[in-house]
Each structure stands twice: as structure tokens, then as C-alpha cells.
KOLSEMI-434791 format. One record per residue (C-alpha): residue number from 1; x, y, z negated. Coordinates in nm, 3 decimals. Example, Ala and Ser with C-alpha at 12.3 -4.5 7.8 and 13.67 -1.06 7.14 Angstrom:
BEGIN
+-----+---------+---------+---------+
!   n !    east !   north !      up !
+-----+---------+---------+---------+
!   1 !   1.230 !  -0.450 !  -0.780 !
!   2 !   1.367 !  -0.106 !  -0.714 !
+-----+---------+---------+---------+
This chain:
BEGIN
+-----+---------+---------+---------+
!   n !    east !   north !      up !
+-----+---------+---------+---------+
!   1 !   5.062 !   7.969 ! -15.797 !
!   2 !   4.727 !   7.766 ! -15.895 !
!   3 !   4.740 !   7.612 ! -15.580 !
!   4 !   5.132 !   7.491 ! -15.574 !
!   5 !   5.019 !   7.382 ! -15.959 !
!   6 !   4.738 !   7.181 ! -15.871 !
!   7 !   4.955 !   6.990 ! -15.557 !
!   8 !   5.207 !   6.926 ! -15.791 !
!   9 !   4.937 !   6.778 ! -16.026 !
!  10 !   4.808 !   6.560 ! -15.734 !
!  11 !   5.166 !   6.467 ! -15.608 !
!  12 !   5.258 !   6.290 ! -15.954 !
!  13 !   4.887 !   6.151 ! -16.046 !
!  14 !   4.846 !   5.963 ! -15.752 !
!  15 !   5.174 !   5.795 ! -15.771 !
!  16 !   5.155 !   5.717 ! -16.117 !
!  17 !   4.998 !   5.306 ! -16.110 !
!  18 !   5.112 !   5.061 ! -15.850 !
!  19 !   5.423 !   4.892 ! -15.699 !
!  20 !   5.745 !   5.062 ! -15.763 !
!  21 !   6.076 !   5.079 ! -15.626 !
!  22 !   6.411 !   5.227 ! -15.665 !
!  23 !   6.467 !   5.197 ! -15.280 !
!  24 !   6.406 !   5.478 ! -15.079 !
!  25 !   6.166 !   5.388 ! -14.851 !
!  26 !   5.980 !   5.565 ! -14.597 !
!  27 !   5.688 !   5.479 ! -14.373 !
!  28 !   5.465 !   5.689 ! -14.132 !
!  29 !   5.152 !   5.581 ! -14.104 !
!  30 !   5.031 !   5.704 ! -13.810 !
!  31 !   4.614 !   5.689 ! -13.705 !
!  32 !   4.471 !   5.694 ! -13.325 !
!  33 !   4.703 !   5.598 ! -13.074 !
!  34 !   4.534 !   5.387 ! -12.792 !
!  35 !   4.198 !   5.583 ! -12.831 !
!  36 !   4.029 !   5.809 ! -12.584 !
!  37 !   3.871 !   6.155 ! -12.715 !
!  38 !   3.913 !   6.400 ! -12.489 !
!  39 !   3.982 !   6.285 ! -12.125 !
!  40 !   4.187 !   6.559 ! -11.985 !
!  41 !   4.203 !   6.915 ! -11.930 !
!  42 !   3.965 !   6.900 ! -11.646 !
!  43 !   3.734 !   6.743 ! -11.872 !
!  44 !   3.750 !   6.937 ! -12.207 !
!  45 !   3.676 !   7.246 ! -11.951 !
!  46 !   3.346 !   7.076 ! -11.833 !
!  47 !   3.252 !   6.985 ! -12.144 !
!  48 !   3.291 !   7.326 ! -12.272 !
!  49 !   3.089 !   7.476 ! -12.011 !
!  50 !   2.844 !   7.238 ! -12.123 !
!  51 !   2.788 !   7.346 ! -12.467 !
!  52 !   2.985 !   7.078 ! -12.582 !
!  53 !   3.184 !   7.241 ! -12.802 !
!  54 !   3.129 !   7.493 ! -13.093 !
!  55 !   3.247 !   7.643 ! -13.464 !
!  56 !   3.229 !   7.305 ! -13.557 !
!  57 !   3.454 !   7.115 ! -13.309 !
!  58 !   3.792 !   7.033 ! -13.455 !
!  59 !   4.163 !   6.983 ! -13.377 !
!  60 !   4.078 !   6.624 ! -13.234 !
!  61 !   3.793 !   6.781 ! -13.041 !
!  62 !   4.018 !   7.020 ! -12.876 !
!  63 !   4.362 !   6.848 ! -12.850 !
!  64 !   4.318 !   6.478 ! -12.903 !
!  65 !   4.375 !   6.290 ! -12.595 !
!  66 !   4.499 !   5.916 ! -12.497 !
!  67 !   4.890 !   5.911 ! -12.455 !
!  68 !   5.084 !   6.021 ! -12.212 !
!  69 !   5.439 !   5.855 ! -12.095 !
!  70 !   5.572 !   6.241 ! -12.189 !
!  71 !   5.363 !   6.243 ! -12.505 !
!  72 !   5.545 !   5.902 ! -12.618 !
!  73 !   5.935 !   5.953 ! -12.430 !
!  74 !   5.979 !   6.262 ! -12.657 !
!  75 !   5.830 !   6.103 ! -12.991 !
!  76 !   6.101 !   5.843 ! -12.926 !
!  77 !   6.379 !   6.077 ! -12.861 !
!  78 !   6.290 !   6.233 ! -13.202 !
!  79 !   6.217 !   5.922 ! -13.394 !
!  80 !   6.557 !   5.798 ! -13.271 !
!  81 !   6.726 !   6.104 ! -13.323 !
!  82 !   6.819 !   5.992 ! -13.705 !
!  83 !   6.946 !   5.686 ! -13.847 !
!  84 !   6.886 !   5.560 ! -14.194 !
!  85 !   7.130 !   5.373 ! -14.463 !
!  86 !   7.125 !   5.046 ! -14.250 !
!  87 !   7.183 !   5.286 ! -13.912 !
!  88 !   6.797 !   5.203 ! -13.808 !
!  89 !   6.589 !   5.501 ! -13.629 !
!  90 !   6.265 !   5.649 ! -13.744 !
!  91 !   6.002 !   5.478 ! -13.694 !
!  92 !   5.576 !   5.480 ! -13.641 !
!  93 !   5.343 !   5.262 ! -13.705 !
!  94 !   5.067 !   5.379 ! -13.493 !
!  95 !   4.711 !   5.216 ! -13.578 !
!  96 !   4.571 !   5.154 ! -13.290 !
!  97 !   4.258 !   5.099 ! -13.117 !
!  98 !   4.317 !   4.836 ! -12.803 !
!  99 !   4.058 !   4.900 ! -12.608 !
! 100 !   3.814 !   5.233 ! -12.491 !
! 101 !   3.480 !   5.283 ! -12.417 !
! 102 !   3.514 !   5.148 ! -11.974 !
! 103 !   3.346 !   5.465 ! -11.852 !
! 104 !   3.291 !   5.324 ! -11.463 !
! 105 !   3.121 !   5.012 ! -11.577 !
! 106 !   2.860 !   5.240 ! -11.774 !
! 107 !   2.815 !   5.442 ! -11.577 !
! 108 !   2.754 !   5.174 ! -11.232 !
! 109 !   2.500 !   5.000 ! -11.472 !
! 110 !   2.276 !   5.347 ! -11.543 !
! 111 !   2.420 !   5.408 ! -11.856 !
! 112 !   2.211 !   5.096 ! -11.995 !
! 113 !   2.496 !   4.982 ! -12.310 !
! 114 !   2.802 !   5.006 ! -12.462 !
! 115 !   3.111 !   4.800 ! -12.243 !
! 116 !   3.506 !   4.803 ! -12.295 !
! 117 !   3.802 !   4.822 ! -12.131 !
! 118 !   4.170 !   4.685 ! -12.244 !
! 119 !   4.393 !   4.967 ! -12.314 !
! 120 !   4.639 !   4.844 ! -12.076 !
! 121 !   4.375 !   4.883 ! -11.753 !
! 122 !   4.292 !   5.190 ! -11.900 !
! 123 !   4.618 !   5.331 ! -11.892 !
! 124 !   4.749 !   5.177 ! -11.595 !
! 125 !   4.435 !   5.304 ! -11.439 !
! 126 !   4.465 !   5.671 ! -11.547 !
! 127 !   4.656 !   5.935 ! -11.279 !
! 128 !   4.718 !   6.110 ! -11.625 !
! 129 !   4.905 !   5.779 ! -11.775 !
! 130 !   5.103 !   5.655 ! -11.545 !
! 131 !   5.410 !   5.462 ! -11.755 !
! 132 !   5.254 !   5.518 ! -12.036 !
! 133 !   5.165 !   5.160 ! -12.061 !
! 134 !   5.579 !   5.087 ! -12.024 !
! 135 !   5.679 !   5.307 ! -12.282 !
! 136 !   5.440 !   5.118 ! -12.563 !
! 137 !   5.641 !   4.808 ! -12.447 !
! 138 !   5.959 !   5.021 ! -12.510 !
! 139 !   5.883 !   5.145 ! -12.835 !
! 140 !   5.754 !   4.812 ! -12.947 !
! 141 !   6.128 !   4.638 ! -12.857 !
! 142 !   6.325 !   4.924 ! -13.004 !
! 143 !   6.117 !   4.897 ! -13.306 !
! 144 !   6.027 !   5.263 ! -13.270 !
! 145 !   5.689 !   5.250 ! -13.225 !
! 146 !   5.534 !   4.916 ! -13.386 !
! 147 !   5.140 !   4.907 ! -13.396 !
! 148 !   4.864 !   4.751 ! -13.626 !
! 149 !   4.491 !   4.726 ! -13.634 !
! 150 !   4.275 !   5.025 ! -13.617 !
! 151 !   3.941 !   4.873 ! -13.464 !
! 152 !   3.854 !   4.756 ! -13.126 !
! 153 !   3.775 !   5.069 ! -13.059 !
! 154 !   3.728 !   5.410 ! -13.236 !
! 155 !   3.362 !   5.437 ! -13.163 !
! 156 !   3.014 !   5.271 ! -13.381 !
! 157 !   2.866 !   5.041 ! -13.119 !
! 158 !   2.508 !   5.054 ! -13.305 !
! 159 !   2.482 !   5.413 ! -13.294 !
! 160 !   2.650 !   5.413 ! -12.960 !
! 161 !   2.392 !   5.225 ! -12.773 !
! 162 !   2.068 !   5.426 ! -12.983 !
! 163 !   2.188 !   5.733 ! -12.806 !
! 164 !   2.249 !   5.592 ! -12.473 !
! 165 !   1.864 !   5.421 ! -12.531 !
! 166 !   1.786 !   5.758 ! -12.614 !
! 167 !   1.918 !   5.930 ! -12.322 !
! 168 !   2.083 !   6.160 ! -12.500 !
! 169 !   2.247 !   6.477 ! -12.338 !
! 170 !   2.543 !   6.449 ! -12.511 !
! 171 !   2.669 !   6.179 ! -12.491 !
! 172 !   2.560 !   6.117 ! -12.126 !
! 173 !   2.837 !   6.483 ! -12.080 !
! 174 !   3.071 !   6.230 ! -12.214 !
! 175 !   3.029 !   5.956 ! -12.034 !
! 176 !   3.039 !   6.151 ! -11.672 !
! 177 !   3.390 !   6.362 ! -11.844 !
! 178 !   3.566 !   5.986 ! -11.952 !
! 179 !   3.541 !   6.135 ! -12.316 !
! 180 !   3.405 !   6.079 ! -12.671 !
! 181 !   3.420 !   6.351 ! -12.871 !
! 182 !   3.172 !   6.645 ! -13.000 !
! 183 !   2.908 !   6.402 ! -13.019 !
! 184 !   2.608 !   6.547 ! -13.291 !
! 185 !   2.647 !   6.365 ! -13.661 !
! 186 !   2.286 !   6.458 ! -13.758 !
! 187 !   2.159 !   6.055 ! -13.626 !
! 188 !   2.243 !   5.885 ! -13.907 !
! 189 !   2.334 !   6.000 ! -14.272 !
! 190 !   2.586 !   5.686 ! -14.313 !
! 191 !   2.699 !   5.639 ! -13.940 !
! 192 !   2.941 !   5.930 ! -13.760 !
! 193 !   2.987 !   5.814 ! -13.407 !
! 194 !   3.355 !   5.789 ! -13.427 !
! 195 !   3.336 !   5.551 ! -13.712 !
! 196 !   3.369 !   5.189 ! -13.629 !
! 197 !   3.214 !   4.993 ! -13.931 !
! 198 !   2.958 !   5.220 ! -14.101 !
! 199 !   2.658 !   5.105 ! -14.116 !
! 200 !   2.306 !   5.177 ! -14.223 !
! 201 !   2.159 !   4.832 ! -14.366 !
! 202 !   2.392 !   4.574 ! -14.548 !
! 203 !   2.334 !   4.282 ! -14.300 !
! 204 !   2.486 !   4.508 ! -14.000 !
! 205 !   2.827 !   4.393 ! -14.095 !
! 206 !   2.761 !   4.082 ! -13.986 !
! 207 !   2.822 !   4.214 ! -13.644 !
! 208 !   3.054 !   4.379 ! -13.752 !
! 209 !   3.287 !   4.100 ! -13.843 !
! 210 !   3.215 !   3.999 ! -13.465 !
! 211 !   3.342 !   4.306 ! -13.333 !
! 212 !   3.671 !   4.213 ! -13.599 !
! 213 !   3.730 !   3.903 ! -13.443 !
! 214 !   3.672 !   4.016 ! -13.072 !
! 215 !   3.893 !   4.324 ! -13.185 !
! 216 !   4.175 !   4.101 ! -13.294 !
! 217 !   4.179 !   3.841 ! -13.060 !
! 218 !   4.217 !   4.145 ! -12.803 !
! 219 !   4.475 !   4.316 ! -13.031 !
! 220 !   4.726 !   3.993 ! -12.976 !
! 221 !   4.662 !   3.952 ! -12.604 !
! 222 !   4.733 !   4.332 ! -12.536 !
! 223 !   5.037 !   4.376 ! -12.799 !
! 224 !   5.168 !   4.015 ! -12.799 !
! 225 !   5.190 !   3.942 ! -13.160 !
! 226 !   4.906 !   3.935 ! -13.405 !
! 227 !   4.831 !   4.238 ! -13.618 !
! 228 !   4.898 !   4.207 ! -14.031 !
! 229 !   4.770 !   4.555 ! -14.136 !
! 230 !   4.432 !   4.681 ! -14.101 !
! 231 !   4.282 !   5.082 ! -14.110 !
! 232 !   3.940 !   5.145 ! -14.000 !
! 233 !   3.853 !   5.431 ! -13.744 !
! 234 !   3.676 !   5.709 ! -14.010 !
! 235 !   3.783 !   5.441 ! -14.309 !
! 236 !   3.435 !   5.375 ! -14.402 !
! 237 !   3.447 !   4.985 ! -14.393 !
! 238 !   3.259 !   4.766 ! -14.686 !
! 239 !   3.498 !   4.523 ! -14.848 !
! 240 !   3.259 !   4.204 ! -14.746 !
! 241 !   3.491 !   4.242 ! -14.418 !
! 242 !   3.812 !   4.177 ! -14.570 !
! 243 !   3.767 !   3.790 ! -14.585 !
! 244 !   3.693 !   3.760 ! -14.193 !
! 245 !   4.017 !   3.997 ! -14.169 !
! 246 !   4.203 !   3.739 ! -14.386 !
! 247 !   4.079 !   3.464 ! -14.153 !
! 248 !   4.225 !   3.704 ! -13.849 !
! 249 !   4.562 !   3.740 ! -14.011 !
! 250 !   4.537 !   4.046 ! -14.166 !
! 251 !   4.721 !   4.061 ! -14.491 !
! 252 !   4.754 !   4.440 ! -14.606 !
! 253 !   4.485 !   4.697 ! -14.613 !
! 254 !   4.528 !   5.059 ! -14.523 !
! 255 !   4.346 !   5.229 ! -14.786 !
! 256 !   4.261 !   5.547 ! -15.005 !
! 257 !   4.311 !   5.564 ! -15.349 !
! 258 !   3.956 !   5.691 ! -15.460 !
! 259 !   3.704 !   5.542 ! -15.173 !
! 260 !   3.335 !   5.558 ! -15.204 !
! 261 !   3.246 !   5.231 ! -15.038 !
! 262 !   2.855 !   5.220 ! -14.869 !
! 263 !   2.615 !   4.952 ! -15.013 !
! 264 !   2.381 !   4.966 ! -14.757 !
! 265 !   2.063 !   5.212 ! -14.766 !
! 266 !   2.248 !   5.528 ! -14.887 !
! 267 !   2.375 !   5.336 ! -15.187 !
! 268 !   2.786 !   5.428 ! -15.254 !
! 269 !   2.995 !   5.273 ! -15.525 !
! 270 !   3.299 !   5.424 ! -15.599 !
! 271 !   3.585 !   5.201 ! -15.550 !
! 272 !   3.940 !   5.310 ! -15.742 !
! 273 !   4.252 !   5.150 ! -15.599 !
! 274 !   4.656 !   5.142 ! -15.618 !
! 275 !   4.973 !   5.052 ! -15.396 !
! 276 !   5.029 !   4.705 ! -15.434 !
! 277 !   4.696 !   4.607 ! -15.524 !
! 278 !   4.555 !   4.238 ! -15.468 !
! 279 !   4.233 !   4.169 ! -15.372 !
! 280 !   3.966 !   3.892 ! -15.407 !
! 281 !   4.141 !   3.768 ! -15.055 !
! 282 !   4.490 !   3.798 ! -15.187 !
! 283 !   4.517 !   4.088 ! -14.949 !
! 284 !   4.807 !   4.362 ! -15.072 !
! 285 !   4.594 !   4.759 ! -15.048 !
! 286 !   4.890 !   4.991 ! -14.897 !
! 287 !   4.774 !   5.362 ! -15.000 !
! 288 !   4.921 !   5.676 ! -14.790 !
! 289 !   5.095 !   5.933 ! -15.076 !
! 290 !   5.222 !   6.199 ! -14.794 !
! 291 !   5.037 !   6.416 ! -14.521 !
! 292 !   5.256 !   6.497 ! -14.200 !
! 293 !   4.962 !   6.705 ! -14.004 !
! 294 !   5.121 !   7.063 ! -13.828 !
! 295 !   4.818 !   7.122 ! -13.639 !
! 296 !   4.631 !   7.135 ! -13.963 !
! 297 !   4.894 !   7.299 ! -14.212 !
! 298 !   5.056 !   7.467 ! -13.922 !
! 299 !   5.459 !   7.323 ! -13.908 !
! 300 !   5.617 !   7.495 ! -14.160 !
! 301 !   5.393 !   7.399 ! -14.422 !
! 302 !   5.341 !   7.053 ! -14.261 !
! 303 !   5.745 !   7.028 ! -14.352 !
! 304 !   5.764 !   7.144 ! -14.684 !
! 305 !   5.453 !   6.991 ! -14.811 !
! 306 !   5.535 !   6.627 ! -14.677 !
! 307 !   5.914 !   6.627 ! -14.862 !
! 308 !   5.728 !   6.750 ! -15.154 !
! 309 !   5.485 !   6.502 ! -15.152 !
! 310 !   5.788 !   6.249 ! -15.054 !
! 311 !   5.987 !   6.387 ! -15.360 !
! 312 !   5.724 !   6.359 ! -15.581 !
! 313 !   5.710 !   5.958 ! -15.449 !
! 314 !   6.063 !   5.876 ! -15.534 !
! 315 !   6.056 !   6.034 ! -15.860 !
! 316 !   5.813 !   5.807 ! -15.979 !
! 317 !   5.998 !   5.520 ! -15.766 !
! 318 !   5.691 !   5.483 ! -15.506 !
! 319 !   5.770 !   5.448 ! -15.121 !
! 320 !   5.690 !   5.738 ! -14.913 !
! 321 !   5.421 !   5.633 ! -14.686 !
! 322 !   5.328 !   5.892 ! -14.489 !
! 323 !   4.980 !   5.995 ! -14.358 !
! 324 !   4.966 !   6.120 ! -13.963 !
! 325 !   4.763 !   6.137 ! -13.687 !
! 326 !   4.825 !   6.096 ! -13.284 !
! 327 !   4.657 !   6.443 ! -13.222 !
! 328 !   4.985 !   6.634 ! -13.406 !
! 329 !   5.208 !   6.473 ! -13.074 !
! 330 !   4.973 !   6.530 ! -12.763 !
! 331 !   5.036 !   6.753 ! -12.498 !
! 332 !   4.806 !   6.664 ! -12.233 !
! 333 !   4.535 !   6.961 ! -12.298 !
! 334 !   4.833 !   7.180 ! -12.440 !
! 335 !   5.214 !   7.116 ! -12.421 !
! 336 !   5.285 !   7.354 ! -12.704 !
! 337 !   5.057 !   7.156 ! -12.861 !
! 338 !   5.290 !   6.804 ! -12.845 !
! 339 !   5.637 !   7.082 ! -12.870 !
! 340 !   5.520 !   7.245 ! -13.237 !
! 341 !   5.449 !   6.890 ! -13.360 !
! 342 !   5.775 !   6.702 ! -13.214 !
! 343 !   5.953 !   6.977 ! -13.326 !
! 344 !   5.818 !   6.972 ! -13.678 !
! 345 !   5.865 !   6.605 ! -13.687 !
! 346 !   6.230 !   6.645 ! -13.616 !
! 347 !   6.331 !   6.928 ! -13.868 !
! 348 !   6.081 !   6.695 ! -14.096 !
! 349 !   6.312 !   6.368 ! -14.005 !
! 350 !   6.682 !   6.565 ! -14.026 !
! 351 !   6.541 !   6.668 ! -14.374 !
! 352 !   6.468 !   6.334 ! -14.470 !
! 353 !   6.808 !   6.209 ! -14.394 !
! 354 !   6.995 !   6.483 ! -14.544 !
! 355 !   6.855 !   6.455 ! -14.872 !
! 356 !   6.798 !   6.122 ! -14.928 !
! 357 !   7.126 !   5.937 ! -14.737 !
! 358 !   7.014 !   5.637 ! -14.914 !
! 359 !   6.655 !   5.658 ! -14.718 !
! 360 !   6.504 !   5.331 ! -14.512 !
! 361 !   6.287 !   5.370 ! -14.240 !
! 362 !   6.031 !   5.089 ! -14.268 !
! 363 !   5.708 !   4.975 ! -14.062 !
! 364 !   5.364 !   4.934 ! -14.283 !
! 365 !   5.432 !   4.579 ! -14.230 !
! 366 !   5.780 !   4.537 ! -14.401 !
! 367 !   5.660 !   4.764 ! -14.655 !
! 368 !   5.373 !   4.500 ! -14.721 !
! 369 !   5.601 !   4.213 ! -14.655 !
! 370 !   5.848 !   4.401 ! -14.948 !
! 371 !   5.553 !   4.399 ! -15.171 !
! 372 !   5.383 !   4.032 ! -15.112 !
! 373 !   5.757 !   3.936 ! -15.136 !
! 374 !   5.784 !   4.056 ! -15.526 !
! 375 !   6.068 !   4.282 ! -15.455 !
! 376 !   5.942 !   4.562 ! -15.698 !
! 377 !   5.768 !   4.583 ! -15.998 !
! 378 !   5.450 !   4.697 ! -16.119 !
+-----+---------+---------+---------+
């Protein structure tokens, strides 16, 4: 009972400030697509054998793999399964990392530094992928599957080239398995390995911004269109980026409500935002106030928590935007795995749509383009 009481709490707290709405809007914000952890079953066994794993390896560590053309033919089916008020389907918006560590390049050169590969080779390249690469077309003209900016990659280049100088054990395991996962987070105190812009010193985000330019340059030749919304890998990024990402077309930034943002040398500062938020760059934050995760809640719970949290959204006229990640739709390692999630996600969607008739599916994007367009109020 003190547990329901205290969700409740959070459900209407974090909705109170911000952009409001009497529309019914819905977005799923979904993290990880286009990313490599584990590389396939064949892998996650060797790796395993190798001490890779233990009681600290997670859900992603265990299930999280790049997309299959099965993984992303059934999310469609259920994503187009229901229809809102203006008869359009479901529909993700996958942040996406467009390229992956190039594994055969690395290793040719001795394992000497860090090189990429376009997500498009990679798939295209991958016995495991084949038409994988066509269905991202497919969901992109259907409008079912619509991605934005999560990183070049979801890896920290710095810390990724100190442990190949280091010739460390674990990460060479990954690099001979085509995976990234499992790696030790005991190098750094500020940088995890899967975190794209943390840093250790201030002046490393110089770089940084390089690797946001490269990132989005890449982003429009692989997708086609230039990105507008922006969520870093691990969400640790300093706000002295957000003015290069205004300069690369990015206009709304994915974002927690409470974030403690690193100063450089161990300093934090707590940063306290809301939806609809401007910043110094004119820049509109877009904060996720719903969780969709069954292979953390389990899919029951996953359900009945997420219309809660959706409920508690509309009562205080918010949009829904949903919080997800890739590793709840995977089957690769495990295809009960992908079935429990798509099959969550579909008594999730037909609940949705029977309670709220008057519900719109909307991408991150429109829902930014809603709220830079003054169609709300504050």
C-alpha cells in the first residue's frame, strides 16, 4: 500500500509544471535501436565462459542485441495493430545510435584504437540481420518507426581507447565476440563505458562536440533526413553541448526532470527541469512521464504501471511520453524474450485505445513541433 501511495505521489508531482494539453497525446520514446551489445548467441556463450558475465550483469547484458528483420516485422505488426482518433498506427521513436564499434577493422590493425562502422554495413553485413536494414526503411515510410539522435555511437571513445592502450582482457573478449557489454565501471568515477559524453575534465567536451557533428552528419546520410531530437547514450551530457547541437539542427532535448549534470573533476550541479522548457539555445527539454519496461517490471506490471502513469498524465493535461528501451523487443539471444515484450506492448496499445478513443499517436518530434508551435499552455 506504501508503495502504490508513493507511485501515485510521483505520478502527479512530476507532471505538475510544464506544457499542458487537453489532447490526448501519446509518444514512446524508445532508447537503443541501431546499437550493438551483445553480438549473438554464439557470442554471449563465449563471453560467459569467459568470466564475462556475473551478479552484476543486467537485462541489456544478457538480452540486448542489434535488430533483427523478425525483431522489427513483429514490432510493426503490433504498432499497427491499433489506430488512433485520426486512424494513424502506433508509433516509436527509436533513438538511435548510427553507427557501431567496426570490429574487423580493430581487430586487422592489433587492436591499436577505436574505428566505426555505418549501421547500414553493419547490418547488411551481419548473417544475423539480413533485411533488417529494409525494414528500418519500412518503418520509417509508414511512419511506424521514425528515429532521432542517440549518439554516434553508444560507447565513450576516451575511455574506449585507455583500455584498448591498456590491453585490457575485457574488452579485448569483446572485441574477438563483435560485442560491448560487461565491460568493468571501476576506470573512471565519471565515465561508464557505455556512456557517450561523460567526461572526466571540462575541456573533454570539446571533442565531444566533434564526435556531435561527425555523429550528425552520419545520422542524415544513413536515415535521409536530419535528426531534431537529441538523447544521450547513459544521459550524462553537460549542457555546453547543446549550442553545437543547435548548430546541427537539433531543436528538442530528451531529458530527465531532476539531472545531476558533471562539472568536470567530480564536481555535479543539480539541474531541475520541465516539459516544455526553453533553454539558453531556444531548445524545447521533452521529459519522459511513463516507463514501458516488461523485462524489468515483468509484463503485467509493465501494463498496469504505464496506463497509470499515462492516467496520471492526462489528468493533469500532460502528453504521455513514454519511456522504453530496444532490449524489451529482442529475440535474437531469446525469442520469448522479444514474444513477452510484443505481447505486453499489444495488450499495453489495445488498452490505450479503449480507454482513451480520443488518443493520438505522435513521434517526439511532432510532440516538440506541438510545443515550439504554442499549441498548449503553460
Amino acid at each position: 500500500m506504501a508503495i502504490n501511495m508513493q507511485n501515485l505521489l510521483i505520478n502527479n508531482v512530476k507532471n505538475i509544471l510544464g506544457y499542458r494539453t487537453n489532447r490526448k497525446i501519446v509518444v514512446f520514446s524508445v532508447d537503443d535501436y541501431g546499437n550493438i551489445r551483445v553480438g549473438s548467441t554464439k557470442a554471449r556463450e563465449q563471453m560467459l565462459a569467459r568470466g564475462l558475465y556475473g551478479e552484476w550483469s543486467s537485462r541489456f547484458d544478457h538480452f540486448d542485441t542489434l535488430e533483427t528483420a523478425d525483431d522489427l516485422s513483429l514490432l510493426f505488426e503490433a504498432l499497427s495493430s491499433v489506430k488512433d482518433k485520426t486512424e494513424r498506427s502506433a508509433v516509436f521513436t527509436p533513438f538511435s545510435n548510427c553507427a557501431n564499434i567496426d570490429f574487423e577493422e580493430i581487430r586487422a590493425n592489433r587492436y591499436d584504437t577505436y574505428r566505426y562502422k555505418p549501421l547500414p554495413d553493419v547490418l547488411n553485413s551481419s548473417t544475423d540481420h539480413q533485411g533488417a536494414w529494409s525494414l528500418w526503411k519500412e518503418g520509417i515510410s509508414k511512419r511506424l518507426f521514425v528515429p532521432q539522435f542517440h549518439g554516434r555511437e553508444h560507447l565513450n571513445v576516451k575511455l574506449f581507447n585507455q583500455l584498448l592502450a591498456s590491453k585490457n582482457e575485457r574488452i579485448r573478449i569483446c572485441i574477438d565476440n563483435n560485442s560491448y557489454t560487461n565491460i568493468e565501471l571501476s576506470h573512471s568515477a565519471t565515465i561508464k563505458y557505455n556512456e557517450a559524453f561523460s567526461f572526466e575534465s571540462f575541456n573533454e567536451n570539446e571533442s565531444l562536440k566533434e564526435i556531435l557533428k561527425d555523429g550528425l552528419n552520419l545520422f542524415e546520410r544513413v536515415f535521409g533526413f536530419r535528426a531534431k531530437n537529441f538523447n544521450a547514450p547513459g544521459a550524462p551530457e553537460h549542457s555546453t553541448l547543446y549550442s553545437t547541437l543547435k548548430e546541427c539542427g537539433i531543436w528538442f532535448i530528451d531529458t530527465s526532470m531532476i539531472k545531476k549534470e558533471h562539472q568536470g573533476e567530480g564536481l555535479f550541479k543539480t539541474r531541475f527541469r520541465f516539459m516544455g522548457e526553453r533553454n539558453l539555445q531556444g531548445q524545447i527539454y521533452l521529459l519522459r512521464n511513463c516507463v514501458f519496461e516488461p523485462t524489468l517490471f515483468g509484463p503485467d506490471k509493465a501494463v498496469s504501471r504505464c496506463l497509470s502513469e499515462i492516467e496520471a498524465a492526462f489528468r493533469w493535461n500532460k502528453p504521455a511520453n513514454i519511456s522504453s528501451h530496444r532490449v524489451n523487443f529482442g529475440g535474437l539471444i531469446d525469442e520469448n524474450n522479444r514474444k513477452i515484450g510484443i505481447s505486453a506492448l499489444r495488450k499495453l496499445l489495445q488498452a490505450i485505445v479503449g480507454k482513451w478513443p480520443d488518443v493520438e499517436f505522435f513521434t517526439a518530434e511532432e510532440l516538440g513541433q506541438l510545443i515550439n508551435n504554442g499549441n498548449g499552455k503553460f
